[in-house]
N, CA, C and O of each residue as an XYZ file, in Angstrom:
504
protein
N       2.668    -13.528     -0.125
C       3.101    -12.139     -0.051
C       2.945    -11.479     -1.415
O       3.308    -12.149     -2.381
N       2.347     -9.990     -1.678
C       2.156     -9.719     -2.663
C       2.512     -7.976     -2.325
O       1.938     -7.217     -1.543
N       3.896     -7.673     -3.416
C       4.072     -5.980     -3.453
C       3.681     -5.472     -4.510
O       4.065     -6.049     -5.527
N       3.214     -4.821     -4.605
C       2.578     -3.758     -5.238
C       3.220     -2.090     -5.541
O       3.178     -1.221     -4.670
N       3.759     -1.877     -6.830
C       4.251     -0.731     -6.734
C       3.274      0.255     -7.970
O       2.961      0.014     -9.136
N       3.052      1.231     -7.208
C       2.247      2.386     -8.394
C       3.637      3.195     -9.256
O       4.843      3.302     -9.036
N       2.666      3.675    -10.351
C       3.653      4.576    -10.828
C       2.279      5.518    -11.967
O       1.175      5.043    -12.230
N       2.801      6.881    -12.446
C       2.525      7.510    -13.338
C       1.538      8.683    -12.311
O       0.771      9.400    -12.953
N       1.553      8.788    -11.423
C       1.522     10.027    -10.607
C       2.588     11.420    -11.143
O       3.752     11.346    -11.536
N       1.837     12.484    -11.012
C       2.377     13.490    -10.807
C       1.583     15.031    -11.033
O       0.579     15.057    -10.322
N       1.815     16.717    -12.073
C       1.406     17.213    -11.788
C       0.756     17.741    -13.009
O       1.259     18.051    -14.089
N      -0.901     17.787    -12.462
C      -1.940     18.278    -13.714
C      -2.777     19.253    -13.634
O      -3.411     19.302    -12.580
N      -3.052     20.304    -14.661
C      -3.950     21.131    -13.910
C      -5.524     20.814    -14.193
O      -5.929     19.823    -14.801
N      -6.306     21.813    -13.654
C      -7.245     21.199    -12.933
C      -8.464     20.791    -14.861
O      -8.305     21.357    -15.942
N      -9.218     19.982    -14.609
C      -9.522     19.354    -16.237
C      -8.784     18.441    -17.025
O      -9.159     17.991    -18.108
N      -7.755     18.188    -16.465
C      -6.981     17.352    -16.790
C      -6.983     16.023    -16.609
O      -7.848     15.652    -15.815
N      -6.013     14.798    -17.278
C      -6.422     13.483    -17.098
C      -5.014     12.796    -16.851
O      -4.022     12.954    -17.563
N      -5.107     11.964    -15.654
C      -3.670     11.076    -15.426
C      -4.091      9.638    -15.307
O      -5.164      9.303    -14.805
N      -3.107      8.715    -15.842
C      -3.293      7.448    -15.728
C      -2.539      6.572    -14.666
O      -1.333      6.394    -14.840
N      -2.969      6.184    -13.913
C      -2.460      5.252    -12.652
C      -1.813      4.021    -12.838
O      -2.235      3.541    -13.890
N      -1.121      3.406    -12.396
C      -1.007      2.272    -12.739
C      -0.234      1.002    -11.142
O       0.523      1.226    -10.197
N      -0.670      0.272    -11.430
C       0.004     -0.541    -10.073
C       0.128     -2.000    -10.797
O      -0.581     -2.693    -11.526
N       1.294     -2.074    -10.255
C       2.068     -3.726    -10.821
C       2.558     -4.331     -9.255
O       3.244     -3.754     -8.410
N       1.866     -5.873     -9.202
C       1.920     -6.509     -8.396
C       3.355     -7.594     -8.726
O       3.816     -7.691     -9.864
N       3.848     -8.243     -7.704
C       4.763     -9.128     -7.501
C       3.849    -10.739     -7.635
O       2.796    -10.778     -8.271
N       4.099    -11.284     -7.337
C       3.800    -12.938     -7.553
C       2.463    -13.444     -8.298
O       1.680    -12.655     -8.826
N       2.263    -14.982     -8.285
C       1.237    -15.335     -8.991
C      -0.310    -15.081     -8.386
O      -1.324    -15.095     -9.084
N      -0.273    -14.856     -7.013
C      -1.245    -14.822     -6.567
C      -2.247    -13.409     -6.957
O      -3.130    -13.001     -6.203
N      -2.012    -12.981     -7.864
C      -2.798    -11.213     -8.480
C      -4.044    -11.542     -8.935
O      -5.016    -10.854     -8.626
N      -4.107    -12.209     -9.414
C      -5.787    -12.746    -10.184
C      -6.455    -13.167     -8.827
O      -7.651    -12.895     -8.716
N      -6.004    -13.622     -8.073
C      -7.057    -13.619     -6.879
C      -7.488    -12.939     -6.010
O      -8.272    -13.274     -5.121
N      -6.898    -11.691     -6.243
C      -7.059    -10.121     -5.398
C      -8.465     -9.671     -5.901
O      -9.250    -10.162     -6.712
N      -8.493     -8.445     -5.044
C      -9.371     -7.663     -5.093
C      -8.363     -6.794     -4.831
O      -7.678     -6.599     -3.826
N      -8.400     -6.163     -6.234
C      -7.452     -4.784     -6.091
C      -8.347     -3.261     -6.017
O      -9.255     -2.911     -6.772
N      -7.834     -2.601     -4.995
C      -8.696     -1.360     -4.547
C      -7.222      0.200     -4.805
O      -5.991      0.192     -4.786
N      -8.360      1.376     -5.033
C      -7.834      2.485     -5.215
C      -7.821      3.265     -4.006
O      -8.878      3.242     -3.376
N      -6.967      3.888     -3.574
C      -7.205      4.816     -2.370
C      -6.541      5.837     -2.213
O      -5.476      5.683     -2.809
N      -6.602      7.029     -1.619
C      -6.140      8.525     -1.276
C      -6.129      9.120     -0.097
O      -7.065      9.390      0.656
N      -4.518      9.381      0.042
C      -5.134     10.347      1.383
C      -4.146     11.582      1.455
O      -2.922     11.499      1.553
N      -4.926     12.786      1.389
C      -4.192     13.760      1.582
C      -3.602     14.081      2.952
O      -3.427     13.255      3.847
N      -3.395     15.026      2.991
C      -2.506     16.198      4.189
C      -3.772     15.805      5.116
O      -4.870     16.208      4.733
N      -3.689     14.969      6.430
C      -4.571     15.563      7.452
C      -5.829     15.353      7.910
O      -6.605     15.776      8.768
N      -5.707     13.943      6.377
C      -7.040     13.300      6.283
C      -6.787     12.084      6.447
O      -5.683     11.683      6.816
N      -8.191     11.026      6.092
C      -8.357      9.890      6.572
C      -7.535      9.107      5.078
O      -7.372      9.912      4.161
N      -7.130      7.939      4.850
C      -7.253      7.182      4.020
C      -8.755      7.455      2.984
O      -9.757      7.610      3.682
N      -8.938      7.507      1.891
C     -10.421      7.092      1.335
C     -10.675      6.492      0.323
O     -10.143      7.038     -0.643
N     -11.375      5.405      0.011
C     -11.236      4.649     -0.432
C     -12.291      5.202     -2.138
O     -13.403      5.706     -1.976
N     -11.741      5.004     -3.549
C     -12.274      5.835     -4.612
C     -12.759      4.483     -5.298
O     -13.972      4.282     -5.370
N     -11.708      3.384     -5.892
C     -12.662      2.667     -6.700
C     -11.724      0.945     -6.278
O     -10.581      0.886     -5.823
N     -12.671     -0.321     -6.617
C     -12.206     -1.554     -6.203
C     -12.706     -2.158     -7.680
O     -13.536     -1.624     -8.416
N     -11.988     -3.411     -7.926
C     -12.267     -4.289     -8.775
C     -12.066     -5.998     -8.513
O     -11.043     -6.492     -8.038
N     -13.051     -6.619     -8.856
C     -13.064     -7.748     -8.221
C     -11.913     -8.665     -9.101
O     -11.306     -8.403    -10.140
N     -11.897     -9.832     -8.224
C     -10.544    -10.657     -8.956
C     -10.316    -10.595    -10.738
O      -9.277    -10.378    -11.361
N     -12.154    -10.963    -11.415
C     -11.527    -10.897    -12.387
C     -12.404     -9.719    -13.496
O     -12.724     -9.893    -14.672
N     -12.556     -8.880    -12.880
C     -12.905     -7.651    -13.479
C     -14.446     -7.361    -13.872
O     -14.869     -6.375    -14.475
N     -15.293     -8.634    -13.303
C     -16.246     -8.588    -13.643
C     -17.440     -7.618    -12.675
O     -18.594     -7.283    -12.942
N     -16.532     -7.351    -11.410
C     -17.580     -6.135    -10.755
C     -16.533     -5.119    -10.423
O     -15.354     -5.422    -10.240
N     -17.003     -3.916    -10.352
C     -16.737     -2.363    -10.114
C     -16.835     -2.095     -8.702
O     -17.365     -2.997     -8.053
N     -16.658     -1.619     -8.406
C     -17.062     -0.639     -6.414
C     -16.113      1.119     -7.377
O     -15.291      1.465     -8.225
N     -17.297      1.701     -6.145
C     -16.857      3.255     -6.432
C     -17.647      3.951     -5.509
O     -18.714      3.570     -5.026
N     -16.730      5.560     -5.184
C     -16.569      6.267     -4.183
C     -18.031      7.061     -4.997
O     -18.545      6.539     -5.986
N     -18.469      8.153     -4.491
C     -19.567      8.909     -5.329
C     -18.736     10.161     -5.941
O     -18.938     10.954     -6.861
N     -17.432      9.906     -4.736
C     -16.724     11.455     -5.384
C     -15.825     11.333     -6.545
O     -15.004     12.190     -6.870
N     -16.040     10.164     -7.178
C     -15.292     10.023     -8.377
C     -15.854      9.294     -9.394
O     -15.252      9.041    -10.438
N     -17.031      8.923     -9.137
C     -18.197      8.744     -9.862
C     -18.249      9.345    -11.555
O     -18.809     10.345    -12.005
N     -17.875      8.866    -11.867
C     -17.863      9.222    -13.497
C     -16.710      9.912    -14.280
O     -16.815     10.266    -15.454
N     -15.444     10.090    -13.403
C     -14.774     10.859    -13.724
C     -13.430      9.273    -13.333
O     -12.505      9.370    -14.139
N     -13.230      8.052    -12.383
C     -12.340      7.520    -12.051
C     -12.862      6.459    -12.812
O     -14.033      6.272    -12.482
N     -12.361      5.420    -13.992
C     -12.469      4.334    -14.046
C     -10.928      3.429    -13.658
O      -9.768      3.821    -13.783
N     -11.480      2.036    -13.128
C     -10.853      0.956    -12.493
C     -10.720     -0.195    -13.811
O     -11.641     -0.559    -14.541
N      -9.349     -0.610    -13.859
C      -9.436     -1.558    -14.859
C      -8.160     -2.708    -14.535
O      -7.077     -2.426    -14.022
N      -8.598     -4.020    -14.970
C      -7.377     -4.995    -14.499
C      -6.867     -5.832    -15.827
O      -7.563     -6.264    -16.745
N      -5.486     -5.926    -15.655
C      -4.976     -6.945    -16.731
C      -4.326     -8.183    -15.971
O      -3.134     -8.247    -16.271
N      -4.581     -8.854    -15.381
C      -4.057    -10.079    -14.805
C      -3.262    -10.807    -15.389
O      -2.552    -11.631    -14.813
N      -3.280    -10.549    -16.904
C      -1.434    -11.629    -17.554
C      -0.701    -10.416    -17.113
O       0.442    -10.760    -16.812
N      -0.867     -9.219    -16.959
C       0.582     -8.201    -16.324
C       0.617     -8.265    -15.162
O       1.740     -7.965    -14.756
N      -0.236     -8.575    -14.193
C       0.129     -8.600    -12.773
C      -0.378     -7.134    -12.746
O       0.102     -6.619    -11.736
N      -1.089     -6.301    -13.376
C      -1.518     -5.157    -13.173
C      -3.269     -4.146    -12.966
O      -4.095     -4.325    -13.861
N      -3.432     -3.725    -12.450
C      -4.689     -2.981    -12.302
C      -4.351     -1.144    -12.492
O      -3.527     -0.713    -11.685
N      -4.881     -0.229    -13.384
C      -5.348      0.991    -13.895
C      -6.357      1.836    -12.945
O      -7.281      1.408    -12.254
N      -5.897      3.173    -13.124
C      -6.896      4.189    -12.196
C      -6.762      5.240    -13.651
O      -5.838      6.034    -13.822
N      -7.728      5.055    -14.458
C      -7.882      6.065    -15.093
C      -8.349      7.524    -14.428
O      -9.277      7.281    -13.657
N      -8.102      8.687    -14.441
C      -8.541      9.637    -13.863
C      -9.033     10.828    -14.768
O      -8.234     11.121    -15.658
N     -10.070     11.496    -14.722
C     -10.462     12.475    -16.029
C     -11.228     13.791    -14.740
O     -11.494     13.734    -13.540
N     -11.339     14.779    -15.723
C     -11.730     16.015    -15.186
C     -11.385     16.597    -13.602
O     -12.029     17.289    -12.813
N     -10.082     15.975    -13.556
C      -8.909     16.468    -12.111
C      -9.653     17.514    -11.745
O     -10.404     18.107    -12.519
N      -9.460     17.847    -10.352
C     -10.017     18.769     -9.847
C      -8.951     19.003     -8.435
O      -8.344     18.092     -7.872
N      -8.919     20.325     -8.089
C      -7.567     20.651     -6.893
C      -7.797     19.683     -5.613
O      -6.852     19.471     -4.852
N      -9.255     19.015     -5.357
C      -9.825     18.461     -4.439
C      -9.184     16.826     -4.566
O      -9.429     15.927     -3.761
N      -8.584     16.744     -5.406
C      -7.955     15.289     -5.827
C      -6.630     14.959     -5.159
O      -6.098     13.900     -4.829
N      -6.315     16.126     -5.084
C      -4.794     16.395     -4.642
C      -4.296     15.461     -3.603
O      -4.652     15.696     -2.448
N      -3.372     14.228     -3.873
C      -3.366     13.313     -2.655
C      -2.389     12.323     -2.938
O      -2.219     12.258     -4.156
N      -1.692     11.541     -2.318
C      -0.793     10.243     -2.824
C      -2.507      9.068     -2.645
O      -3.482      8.805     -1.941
N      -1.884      8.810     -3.725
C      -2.857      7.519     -4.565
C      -2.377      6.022     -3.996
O      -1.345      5.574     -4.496
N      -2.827      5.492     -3.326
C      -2.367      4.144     -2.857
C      -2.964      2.905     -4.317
O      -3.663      3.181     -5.291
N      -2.487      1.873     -4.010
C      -3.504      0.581     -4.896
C      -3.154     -0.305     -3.682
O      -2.157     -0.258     -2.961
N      -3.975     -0.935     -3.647
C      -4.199     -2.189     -2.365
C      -4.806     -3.697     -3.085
O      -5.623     -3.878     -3.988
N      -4.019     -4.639     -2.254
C      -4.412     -6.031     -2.651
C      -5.864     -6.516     -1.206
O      -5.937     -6.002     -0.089
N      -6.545     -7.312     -1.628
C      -6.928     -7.739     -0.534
C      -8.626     -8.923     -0.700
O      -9.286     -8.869     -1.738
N      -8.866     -9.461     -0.022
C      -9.799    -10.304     -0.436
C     -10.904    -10.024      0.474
O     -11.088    -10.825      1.390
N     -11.602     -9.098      0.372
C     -12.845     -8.541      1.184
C     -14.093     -9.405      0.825
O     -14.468     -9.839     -0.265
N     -14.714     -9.541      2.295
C     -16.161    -11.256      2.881
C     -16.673    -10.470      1.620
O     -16.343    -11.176      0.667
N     -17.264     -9.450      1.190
C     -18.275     -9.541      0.473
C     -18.080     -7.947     -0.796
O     -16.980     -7.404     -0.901
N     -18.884     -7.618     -1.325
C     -18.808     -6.119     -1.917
C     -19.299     -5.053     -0.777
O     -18.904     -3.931     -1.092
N     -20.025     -5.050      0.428
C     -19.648     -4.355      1.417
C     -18.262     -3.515      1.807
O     -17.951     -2.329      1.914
N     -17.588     -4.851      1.961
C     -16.435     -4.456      2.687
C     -15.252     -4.437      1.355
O     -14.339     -5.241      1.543
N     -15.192     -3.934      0.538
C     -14.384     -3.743     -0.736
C     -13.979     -2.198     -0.663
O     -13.111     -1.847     -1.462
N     -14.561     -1.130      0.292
C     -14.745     -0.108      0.437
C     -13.719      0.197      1.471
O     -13.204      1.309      1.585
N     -13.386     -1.026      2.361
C     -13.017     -0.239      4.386
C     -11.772     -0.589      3.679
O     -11.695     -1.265      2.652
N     -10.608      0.055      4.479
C      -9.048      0.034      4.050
C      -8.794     -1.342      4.817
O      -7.923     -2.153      4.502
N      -9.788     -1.487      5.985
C      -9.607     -2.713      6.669
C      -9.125     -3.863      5.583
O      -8.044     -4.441      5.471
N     -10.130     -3.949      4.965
C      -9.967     -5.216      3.960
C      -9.239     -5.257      3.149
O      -9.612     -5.667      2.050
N      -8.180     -4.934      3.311
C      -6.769     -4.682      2.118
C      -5.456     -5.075      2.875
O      -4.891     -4.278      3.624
N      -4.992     -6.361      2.639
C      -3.539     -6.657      3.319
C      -2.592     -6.090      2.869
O      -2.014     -5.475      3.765
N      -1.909     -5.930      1.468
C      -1.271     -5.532      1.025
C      -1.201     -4.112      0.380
O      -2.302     -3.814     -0.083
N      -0.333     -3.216      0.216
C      -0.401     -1.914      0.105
C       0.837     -1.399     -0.870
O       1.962     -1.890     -0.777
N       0.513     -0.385     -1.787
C       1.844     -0.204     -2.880
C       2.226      1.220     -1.555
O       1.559      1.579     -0.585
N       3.687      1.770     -2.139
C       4.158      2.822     -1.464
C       3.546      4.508     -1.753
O       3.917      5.576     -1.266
N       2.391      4.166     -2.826
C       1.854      5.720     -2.764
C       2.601      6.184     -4.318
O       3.669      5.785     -4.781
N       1.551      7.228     -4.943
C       1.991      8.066     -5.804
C       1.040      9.106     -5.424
O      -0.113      9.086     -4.994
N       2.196     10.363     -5.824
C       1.580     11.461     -5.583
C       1.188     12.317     -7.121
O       1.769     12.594     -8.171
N      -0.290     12.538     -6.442
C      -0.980     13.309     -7.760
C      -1.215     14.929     -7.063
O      -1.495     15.291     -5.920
N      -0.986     15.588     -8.192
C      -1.047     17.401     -7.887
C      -1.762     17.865     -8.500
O      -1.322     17.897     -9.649
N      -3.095     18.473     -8.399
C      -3.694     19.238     -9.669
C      -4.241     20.727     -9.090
O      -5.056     21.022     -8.216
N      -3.281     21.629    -10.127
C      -3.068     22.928     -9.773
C      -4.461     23.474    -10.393
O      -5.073     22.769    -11.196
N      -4.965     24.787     -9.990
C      -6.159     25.385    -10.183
C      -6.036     26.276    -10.983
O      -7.010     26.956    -11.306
């Protein structure tokens, strides 16, 4: 069993930069595949950026493509969502997910994520 809680959500305007953060519970964190995800008002889950167990591969959305980096510290039990040049289109509670996806395919589907933090919400005013 592995919980996961985010924190450092909240409200930025638009050009702006927030830092994410998610801290996992037990020893089993270095063997995750920890993933980033969003879903606003009305929409689907979507999945922005993944990092493999030990940081040596990336996954990323196109819509955050140069603007979201993914980063892991495994002696904290923790993984980073750097975020830069916010935009009102961002606007969403930010999930982090544990999970061990067959391949880098499936690092992307929410499918492949057992575990789930409770959400932070990010605001970026225009």
């Amino acid at each position: 069993q592995v919980q996961l809680v985010e924190s450092g959500g909240g409200l930025v305007q638009a050009g702006g930069s927030l830092s994410l953060s998610c801290t996992a519970s037990g020893r089993t964190f270095s063997s995750y595949t920890m993933g980033w995800f969003r879903q606003a008002p009305g929409k689907d889950r979507e999945f922005l950026r993944a990092i493999n167990w030990n940081g040596g591969i990336t996954y990323y959305a196109d819509s955050v493509k140069g603007r979201f980096t993914i980063s892991r510290d495994n002696a904290k039990n923790t993984v980073y969502l750097q975020m830069h040049n916010l935009k009102p289109e961002d606007t969403a509670v930010y999930y982090c997910a544990a999970g061990r996806p067959a391949s880098g395919t499936y690092a992307t589907r929410v499918s492949s994520y057992d575990y789930w933090g409770q959400g932070t919400q990010v605001t970026v005013s225009s």
